[in-house]
ZATOR-400256 format. One record per atom (N, C-alpha, C): x, y, z. Coordinates in steps of 0.001 Angstrom, whole numbers, padded with zeros to 6 digits, always signed. Layout:
BEGIN
XYZ
...
END
This chain:
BEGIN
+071362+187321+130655
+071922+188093+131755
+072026+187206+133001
+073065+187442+133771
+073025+186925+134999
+072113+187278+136258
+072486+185465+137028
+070658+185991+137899
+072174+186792+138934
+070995+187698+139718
+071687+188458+140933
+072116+187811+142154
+073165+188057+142723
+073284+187508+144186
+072792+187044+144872
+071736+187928+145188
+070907+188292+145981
+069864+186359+145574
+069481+186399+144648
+068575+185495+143552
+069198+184309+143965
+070808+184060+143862
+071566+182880+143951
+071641+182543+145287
+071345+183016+146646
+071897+182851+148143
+070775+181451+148347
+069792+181836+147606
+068728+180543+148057
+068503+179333+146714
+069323+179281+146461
+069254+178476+144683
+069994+177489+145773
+069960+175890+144618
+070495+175087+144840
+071387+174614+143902
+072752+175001+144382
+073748+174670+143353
+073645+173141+142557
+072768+172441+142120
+072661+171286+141371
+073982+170541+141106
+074632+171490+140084
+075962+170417+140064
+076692+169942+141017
+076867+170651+141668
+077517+170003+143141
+076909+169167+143932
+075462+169155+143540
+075013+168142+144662
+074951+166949+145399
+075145+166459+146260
+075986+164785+146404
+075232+164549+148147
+075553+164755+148913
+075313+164765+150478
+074650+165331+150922
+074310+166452+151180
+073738+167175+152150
+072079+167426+151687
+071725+167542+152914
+070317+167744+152698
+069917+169129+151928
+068160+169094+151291
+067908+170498+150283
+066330+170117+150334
+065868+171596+150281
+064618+171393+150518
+064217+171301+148755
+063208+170216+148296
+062998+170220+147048
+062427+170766+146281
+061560+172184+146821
+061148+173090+146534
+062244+174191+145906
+063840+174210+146343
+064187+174904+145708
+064446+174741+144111
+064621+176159+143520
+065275+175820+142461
+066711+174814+142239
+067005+174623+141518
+068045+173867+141362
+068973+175104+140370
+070234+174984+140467
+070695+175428+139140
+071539+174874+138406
+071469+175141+137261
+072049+173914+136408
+072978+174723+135273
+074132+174139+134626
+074908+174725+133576
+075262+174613+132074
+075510+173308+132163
+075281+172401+130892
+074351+170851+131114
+074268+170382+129166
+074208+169196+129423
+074132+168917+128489
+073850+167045+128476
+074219+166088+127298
+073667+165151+126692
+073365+165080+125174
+072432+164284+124835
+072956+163378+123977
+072655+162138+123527
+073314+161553+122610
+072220+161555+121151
+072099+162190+120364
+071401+161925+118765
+071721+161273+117667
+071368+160033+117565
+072024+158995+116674
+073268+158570+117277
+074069+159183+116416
+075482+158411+117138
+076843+159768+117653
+076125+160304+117434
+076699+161770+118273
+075673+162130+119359
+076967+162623+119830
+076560+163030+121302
+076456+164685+121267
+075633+165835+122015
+075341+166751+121847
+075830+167436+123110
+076388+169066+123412
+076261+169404+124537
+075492+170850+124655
+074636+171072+125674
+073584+172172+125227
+074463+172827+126527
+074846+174706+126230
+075502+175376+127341
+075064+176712+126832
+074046+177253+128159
+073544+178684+127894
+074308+179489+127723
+074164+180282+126931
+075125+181669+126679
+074885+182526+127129
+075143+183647+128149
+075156+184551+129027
+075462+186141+127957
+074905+187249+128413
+074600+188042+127619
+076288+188567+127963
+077130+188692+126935
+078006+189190+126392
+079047+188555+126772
+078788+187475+126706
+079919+186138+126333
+080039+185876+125431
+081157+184811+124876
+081274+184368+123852
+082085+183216+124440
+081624+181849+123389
+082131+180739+123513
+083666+180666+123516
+084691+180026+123712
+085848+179911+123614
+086505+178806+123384
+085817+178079+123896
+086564+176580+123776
+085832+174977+124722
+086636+174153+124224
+085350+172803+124558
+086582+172222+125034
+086357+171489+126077
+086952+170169+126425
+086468+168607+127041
+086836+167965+126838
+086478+166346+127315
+087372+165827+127558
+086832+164917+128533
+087769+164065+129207
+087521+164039+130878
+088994+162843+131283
+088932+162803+132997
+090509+162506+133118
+091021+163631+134143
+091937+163311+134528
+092438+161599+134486
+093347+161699+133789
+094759+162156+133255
+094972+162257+131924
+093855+162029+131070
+093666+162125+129663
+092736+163164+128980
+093062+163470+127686
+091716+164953+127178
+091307+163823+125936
+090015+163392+126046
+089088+162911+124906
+089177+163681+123487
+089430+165477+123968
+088795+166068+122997
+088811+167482+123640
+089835+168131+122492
+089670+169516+123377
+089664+170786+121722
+088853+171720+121649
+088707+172441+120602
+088994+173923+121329
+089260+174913+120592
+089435+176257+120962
+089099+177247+119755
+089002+178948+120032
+089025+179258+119086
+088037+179344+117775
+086639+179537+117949
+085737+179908+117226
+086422+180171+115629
+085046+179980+114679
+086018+180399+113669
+085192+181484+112845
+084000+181576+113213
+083379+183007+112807
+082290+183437+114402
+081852+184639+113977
+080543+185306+115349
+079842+183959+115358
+079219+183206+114409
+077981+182311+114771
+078413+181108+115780
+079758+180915+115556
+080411+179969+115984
+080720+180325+118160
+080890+181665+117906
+081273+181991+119552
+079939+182134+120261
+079344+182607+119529
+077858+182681+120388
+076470+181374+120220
+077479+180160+119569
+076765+178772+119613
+076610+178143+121314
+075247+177999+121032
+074945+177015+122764
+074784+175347+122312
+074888+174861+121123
+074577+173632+121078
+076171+173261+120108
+076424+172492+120755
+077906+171676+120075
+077525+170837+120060
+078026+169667+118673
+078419+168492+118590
+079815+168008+119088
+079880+167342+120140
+081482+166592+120457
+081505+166047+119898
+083161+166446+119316
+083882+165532+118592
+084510+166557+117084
+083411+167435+117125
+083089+168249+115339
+083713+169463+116038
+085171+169039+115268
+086442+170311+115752
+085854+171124+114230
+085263+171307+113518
+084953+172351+112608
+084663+173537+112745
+084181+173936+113515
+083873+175448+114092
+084709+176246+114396
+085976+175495+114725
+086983+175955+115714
+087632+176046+114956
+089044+177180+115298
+090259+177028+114642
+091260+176009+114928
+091536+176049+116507
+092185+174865+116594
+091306+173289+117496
+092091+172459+117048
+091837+171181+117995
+092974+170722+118582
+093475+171187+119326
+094198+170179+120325
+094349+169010+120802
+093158+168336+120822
+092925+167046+120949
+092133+166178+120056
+092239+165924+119285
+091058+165328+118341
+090783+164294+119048
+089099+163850+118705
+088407+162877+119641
+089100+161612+119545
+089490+160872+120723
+089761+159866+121003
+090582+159748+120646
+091771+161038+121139
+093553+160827+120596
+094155+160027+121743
+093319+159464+122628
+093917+158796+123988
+094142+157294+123643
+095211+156896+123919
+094987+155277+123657
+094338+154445+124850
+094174+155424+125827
+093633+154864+127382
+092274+154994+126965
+091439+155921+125644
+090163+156087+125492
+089795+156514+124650
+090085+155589+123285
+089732+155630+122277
+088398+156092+121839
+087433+155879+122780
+085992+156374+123026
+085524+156832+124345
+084422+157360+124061
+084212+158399+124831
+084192+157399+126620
+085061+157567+127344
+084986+157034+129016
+083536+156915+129486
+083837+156125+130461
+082404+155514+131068
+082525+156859+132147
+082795+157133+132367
+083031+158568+133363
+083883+159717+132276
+083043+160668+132166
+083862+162000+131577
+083193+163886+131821
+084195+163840+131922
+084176+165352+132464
+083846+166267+131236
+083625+167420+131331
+082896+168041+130247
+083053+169823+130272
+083898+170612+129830
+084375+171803+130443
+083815+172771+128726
+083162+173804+129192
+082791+174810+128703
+083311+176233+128973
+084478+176336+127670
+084845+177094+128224
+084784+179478+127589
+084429+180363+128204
+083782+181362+127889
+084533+182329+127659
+084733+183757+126992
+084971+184579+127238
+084240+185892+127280
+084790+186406+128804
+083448+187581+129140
+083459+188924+128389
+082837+190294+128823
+082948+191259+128492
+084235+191979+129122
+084619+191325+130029
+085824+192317+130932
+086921+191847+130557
+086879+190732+129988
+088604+190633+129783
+089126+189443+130473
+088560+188624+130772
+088498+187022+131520
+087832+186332+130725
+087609+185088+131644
+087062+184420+131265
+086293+183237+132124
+085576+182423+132367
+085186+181344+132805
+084723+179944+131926
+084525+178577+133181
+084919+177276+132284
+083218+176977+133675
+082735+176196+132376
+081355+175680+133394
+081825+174198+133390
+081694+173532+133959
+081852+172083+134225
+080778+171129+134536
+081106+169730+134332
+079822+169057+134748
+081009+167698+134451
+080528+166472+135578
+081089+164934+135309
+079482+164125+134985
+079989+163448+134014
+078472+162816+134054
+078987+161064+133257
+078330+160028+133729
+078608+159126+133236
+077755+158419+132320
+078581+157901+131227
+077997+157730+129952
+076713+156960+129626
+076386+155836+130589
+075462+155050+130385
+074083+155847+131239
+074286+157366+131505
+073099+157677+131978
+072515+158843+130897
+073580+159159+130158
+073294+160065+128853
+072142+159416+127779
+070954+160379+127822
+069577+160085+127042
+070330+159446+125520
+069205+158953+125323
+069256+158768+123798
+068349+159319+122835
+068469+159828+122036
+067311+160121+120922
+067755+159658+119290
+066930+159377+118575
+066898+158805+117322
+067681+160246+116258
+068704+159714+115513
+069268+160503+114781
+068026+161512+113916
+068271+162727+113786
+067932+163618+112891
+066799+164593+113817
+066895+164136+115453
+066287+165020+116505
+066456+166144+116358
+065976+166866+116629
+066511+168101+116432
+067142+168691+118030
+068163+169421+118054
+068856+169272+119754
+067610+170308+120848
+066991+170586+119387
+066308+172187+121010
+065178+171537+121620
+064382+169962+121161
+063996+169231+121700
+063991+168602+122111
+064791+167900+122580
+065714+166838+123251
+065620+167055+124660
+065699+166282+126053
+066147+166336+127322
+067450+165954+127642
+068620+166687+128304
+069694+166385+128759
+069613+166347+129654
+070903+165504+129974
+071843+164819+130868
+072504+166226+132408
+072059+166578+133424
+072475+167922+133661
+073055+167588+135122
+072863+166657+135638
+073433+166635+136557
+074840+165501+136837
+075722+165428+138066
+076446+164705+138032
+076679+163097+138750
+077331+162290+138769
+077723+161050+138931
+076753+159791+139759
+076732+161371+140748
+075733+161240+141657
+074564+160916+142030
+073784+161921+141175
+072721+162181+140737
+071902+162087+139268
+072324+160629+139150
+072135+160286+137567
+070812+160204+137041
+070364+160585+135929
+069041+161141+135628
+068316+162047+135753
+068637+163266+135903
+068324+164666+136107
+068352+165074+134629
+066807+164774+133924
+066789+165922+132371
+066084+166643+132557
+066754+167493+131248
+066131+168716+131496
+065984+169614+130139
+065385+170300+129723
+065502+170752+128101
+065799+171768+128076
+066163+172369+126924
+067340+173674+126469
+066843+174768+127441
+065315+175073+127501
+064990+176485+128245
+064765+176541+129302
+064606+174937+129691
+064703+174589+131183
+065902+175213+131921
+066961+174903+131225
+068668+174695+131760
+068926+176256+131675
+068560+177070+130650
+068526+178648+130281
+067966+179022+131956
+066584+178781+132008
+065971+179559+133207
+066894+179176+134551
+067317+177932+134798
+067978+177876+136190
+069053+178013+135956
+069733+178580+135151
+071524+178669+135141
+071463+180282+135594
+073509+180359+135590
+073302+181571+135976
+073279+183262+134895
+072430+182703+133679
+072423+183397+132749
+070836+184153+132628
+070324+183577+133711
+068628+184137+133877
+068739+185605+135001
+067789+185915+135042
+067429+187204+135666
+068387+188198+135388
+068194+189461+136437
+069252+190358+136448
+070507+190624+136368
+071543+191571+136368
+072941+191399+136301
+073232+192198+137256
+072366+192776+138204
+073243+193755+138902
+074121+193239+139984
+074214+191851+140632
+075703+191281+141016
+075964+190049+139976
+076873+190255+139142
+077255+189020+138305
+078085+188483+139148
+077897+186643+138775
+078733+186080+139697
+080189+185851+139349
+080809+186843+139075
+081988+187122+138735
+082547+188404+138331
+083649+188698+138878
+084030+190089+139337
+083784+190739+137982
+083491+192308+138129
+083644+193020+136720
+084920+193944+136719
+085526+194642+135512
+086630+194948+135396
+086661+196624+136137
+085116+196933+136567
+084832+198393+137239
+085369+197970+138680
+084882+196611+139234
+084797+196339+140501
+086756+196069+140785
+087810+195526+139757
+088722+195329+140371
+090104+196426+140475
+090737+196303+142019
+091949+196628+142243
+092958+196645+141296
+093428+198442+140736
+094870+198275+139970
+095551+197236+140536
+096138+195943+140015
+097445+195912+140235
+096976+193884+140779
+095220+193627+141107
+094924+192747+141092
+095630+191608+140623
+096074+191594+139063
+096338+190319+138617
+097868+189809+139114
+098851+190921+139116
+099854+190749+139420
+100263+190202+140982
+099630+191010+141893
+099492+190823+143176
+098696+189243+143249
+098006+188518+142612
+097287+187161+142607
+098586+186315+142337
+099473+186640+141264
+100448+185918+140749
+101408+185559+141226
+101577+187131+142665
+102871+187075+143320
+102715+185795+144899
+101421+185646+145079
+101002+185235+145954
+101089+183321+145692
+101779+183255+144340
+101803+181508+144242
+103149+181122+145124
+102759+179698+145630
+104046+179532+146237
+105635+179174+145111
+106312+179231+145589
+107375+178627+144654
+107568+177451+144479
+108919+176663+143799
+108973+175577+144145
+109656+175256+145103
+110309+175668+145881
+111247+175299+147220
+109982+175015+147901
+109209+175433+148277
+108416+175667+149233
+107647+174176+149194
+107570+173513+148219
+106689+172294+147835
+108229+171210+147404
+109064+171263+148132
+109690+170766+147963
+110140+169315+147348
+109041+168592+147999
+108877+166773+148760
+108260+166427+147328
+107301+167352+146359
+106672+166723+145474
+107108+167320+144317
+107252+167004+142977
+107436+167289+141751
+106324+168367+140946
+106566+169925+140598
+105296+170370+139974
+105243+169528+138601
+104051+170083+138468
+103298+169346+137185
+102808+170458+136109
+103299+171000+135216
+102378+171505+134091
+101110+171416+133712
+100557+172520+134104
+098768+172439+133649
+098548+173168+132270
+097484+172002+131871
+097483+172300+130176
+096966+174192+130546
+095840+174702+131370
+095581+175687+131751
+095478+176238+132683
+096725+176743+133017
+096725+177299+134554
+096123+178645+135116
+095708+179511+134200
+094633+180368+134396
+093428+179619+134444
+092952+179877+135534
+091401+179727+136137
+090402+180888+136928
+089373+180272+136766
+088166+180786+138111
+087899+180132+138459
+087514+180564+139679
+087118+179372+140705
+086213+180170+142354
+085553+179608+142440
+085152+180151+144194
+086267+180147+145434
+085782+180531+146522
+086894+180381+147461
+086716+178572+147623
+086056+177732+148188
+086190+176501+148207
+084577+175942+148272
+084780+174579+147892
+083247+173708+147103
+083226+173317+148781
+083302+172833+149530
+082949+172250+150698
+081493+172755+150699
+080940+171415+151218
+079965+170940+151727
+078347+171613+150219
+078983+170848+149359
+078454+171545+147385
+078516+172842+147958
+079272+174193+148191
+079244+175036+147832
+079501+175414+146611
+079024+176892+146310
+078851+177565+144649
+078490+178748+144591
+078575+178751+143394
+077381+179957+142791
+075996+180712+143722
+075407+178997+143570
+073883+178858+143465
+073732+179484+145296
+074934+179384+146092
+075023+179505+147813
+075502+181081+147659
+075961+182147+147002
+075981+183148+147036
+078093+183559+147023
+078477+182265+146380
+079636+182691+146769
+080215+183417+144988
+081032+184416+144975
+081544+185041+144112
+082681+184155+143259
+082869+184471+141665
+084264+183712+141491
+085388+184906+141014
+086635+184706+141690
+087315+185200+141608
+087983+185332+140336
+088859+186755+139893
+089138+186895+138438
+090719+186719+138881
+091636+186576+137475
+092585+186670+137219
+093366+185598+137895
+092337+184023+137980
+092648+182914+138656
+094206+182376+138308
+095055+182113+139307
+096343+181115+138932
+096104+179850+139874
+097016+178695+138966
+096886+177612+140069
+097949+176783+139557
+098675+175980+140436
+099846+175462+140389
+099933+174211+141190
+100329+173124+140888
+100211+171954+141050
+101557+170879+141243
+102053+170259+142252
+102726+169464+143054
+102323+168147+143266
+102810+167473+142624
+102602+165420+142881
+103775+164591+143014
+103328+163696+143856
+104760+162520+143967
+104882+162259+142494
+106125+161862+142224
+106201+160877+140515
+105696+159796+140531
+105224+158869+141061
+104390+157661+141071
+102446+157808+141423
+102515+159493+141373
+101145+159304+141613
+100550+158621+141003
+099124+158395+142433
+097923+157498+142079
+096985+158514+142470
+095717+158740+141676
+094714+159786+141232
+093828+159314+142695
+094177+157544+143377
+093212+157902+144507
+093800+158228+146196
+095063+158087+146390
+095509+158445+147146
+097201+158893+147309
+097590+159499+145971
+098385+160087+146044
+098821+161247+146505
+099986+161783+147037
+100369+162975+147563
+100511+164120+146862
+099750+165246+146555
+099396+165945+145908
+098989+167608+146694
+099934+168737+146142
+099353+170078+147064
+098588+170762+145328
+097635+171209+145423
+097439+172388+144174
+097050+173480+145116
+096876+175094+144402
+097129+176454+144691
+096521+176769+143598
+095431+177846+144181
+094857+178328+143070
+095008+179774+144054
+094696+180758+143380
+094941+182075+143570
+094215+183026+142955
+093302+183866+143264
+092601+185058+142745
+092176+186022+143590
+091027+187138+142540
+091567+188377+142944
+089672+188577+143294
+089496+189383+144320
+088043+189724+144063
+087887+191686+143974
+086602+191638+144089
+086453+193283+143528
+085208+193551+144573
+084101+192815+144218
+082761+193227+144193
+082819+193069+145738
+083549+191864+146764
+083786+191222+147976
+084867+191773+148305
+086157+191510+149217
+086731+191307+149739
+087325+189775+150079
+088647+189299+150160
+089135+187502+149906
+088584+187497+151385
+087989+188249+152441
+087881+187959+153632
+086664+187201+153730
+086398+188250+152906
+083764+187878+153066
+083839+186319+152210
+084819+186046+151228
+084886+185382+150387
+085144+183754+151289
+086197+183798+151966
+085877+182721+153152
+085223+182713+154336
+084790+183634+154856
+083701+183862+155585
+082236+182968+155332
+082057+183178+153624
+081298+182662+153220
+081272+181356+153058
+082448+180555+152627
+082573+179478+153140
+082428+178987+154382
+082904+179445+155405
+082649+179410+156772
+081321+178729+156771
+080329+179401+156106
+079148+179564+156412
+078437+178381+155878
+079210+177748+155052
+078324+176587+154703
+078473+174951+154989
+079782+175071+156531
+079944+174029+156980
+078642+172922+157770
+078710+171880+157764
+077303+171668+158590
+076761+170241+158008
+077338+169984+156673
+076864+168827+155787
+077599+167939+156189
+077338+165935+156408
+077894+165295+156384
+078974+164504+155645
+078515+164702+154693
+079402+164451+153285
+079184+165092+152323
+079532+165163+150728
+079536+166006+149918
+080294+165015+148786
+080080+165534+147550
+080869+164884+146371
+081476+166323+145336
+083019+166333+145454
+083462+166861+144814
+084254+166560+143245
+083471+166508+142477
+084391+165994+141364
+084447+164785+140845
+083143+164123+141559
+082760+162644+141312
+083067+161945+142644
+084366+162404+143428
+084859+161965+144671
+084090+161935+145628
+083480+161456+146601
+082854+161822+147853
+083839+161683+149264
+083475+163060+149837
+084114+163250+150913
+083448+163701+152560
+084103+163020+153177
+082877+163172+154228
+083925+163297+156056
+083452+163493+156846
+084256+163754+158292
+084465+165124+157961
+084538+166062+157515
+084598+167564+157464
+084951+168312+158821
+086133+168841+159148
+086377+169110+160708
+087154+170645+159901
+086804+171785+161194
+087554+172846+161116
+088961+172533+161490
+090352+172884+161505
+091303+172138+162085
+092245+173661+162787
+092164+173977+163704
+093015+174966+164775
+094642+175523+163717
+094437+176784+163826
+095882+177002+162386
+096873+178356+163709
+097820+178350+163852
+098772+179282+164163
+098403+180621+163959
+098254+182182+164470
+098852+183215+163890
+099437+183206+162567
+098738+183890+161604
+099586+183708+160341
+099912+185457+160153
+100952+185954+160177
+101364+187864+159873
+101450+188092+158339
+100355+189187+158572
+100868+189994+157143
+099071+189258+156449
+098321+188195+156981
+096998+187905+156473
+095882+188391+157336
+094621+188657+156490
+093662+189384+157272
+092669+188168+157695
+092495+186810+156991
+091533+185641+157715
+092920+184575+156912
+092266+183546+158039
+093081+182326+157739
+092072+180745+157903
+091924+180027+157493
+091040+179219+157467
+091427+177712+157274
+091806+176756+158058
+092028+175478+157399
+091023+174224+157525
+090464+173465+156968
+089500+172371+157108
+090083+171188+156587
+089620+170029+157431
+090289+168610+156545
+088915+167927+156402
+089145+166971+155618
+088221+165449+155393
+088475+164632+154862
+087814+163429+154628
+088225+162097+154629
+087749+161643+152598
+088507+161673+151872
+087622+161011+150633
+087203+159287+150489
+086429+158969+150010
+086045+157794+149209
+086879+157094+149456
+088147+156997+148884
+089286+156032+148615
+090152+156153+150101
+089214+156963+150774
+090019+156632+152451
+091353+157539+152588
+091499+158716+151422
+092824+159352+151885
+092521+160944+152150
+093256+161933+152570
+092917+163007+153249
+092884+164168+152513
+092456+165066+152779
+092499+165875+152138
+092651+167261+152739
+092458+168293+153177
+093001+169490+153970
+093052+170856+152629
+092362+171768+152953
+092102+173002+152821
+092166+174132+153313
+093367+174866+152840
+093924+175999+153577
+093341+177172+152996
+092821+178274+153265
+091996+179812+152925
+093181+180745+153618
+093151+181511+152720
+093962+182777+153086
+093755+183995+152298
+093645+185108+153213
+092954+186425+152548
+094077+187429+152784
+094139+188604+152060
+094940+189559+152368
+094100+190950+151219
+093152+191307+151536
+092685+192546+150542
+091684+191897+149732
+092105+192010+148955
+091275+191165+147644
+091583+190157+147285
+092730+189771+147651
+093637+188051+147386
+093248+187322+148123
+092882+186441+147362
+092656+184874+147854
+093801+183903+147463
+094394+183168+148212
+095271+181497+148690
+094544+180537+149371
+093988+179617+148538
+093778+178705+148445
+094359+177058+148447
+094981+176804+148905
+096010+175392+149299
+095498+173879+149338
+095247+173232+148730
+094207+171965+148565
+095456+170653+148973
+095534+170178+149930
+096959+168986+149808
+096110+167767+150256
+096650+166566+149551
+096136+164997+149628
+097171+164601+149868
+096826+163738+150983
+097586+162845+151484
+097482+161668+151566
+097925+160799+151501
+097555+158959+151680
+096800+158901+152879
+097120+159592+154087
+096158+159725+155294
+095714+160959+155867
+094442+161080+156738
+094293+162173+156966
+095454+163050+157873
+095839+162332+158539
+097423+162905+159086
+098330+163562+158509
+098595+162948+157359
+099427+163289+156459
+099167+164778+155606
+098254+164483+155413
+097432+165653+154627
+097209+166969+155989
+097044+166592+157222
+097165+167663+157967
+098337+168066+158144
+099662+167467+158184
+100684+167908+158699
+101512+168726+158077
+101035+168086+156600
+101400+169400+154824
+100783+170169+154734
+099730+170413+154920
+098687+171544+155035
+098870+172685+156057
+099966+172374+157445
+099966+173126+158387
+101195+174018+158235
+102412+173126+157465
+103684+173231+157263
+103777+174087+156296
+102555+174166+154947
+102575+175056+153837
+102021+176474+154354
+101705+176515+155517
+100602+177913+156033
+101581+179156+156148
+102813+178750+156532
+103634+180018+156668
+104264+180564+155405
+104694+179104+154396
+105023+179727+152610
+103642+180380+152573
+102730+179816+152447
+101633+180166+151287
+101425+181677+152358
+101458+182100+153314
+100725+183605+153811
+101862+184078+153763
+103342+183992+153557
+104108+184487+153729
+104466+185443+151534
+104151+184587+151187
+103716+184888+149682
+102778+185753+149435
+101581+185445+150032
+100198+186499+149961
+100449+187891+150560
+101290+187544+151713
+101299+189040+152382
+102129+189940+151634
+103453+189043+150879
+104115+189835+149933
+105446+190131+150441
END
């Protein structure tokens, strides 16, 4: 069962962790992780009471290591220990391991997506980046429920932890009476559609080329700034869309890039939902996604009509290029606007220019 809200406001979102200060007394919380046994590698991911597994993926942008879907009996959906690589369980494989010629084996950096389906009729994907030479080893014929994994990210390399360890601090421990993700009692007739109508088009993203996402249904929080999560009390939104814009010559470290993600809340309001973000500005830097990003500034946004909060923030990544985060609420809808720019300028001036498409969409 999931821990409660209430339980999560003082947790420490673990995976996200990168920058900001934490008192070490808190809990940590943690989602998956990874072990290597003999010559397979293992991934241990708690199962939450009336979930079911759905699907596995590997890899790092711009390539999939390894992607499976599709259980192939009950024992198979309600498995917490996978072997990567062993598409057998599954009906389909999409990717068989090391169909990449960029990565024939498993990357020195790889991403790791778990992905669920709930009782309501959604679904969610747990994530974790972790790099390979910090993944334990144990002698073939271990058995996995004894083993210590791999649980934290890039960052924070060497964080193990064992199967009931990772059970107690995830968000599959304690109570359920706020799950951190909307239930199908808590949402608005008409939610998913109204999330959908709220993507921008393509006129509107004119300057850059969209891109096809292998899965453009998502969940997601209102925004990770400064490791926000779960573990900080923020909700994930259902009936996630997201849509994606890049130059044709992109470069993954400072290319020009807008994505849009879009969802619906129930239990909140899209208002409390960045509010709450609001609330967790204050950190110097942060690592999102392996990336670290740091200068974090609120940035002054226009009157936007027809939205009930409006929210924009920029900062600076790693590779020195910008980044800018637009929030927009209207009811239960959340717009979300993420644009990279080669400079932080750049990235502000697309970010300011998209504020009237993207609320002008949300409001409807």
């Amino acid at each position: 069962m999931r821990r409660t809200l209430s339980g999560f406001v003082a947790v420490l979102a673990g995976l996200m962790l990168a920058g900001c200060p934490y008192d070490s007394a808190e809990r940590l919380e943690y989602r998956i992780g990874v072990a290597r046994i003999g010559d397979d590698y293992h991934l241990f991911a708690p199962l939450c009471a009336g979930d079911k597994l759905s699907g596995v993926q590997i890899g790092e942008s711009p390539y999939t290591w390894w992607s499976v879907s599709g259980p192939r009996d009950p024992a198979a959906e309600t498995a917490e220990f996978v072997v990567i690589g062993d598409g057998s369980p599954f009906r389909h494989v999409t990717a068989p391991p090391g169909n990449d010629t960029r990565a024939p084996g498993l990357p020195d950096d790889f991403r790791v997506t778990v992905d669920y389906a709930d009782g309501y009729g959604s679904g969610i994907g747990k994530s974790i980046t972790l790099q390979l030479a910090a993944v334990p080893s144990y002698p073939s014929g271990t058995d996995p429920r004894q083993v210590r994994y791999l649980t934290r990210p890039l960052d924070d390399m060497g964080d193990l932890a064992g199967p009931e360890e990772i059970r107690a601090h995830s968000d599959c421990a304690g109570d359920a009476e706020t799950p951190l993700r909307q239930t199908a009692e808590s949402m608005r007739s008409g939610a998913a559609e109204r999330a959908e109508s709220a993507l921008l088009d393509r006129a509107a993203v004119n300057w850059l080329t969209p891109v096809t996402l292998d899965m453009p249904d998502s969940e997601d929080i209102a925004a990770h700034v400064c490791d926000n999560g779960p573990g900080f009390g923020a909700l994930v939104a259902a009936f996630g869309q997201e849509r994606l814009w890049r130059e044709e010559e992109f470069d993954v470290d400072t290319g020009a890039e807008v994505r849009q993600f879009v969802g619906a809340y129930g239990r909140i309001t899209a208002t409390e939902a960045i509010d709450q973000v609001g609330g967790r500005f204050g950190c110097e830097r942060y690592s999102d996604f392996g990336v670290e990003y740091s200068g974090i500034r609120r940035v002054g946004l226009a009157e936007l009509p027809g939205v009930d909060r409006r929210m924009l923030y920029c900062e600076e990544s790693g590779h020195r290029a910008g980044r800018c985060t637009l929030l927009l609420a209207k009811g239960d809808i959340l717009s979300r606007v993420v644009v990279q720019g080669e400079t932080l300028e750049q990235a502000t001036v697309s970010a300011r220019a998209l504020a009237d498409d993207a609320a002008a969409a949300l409001a409807g």
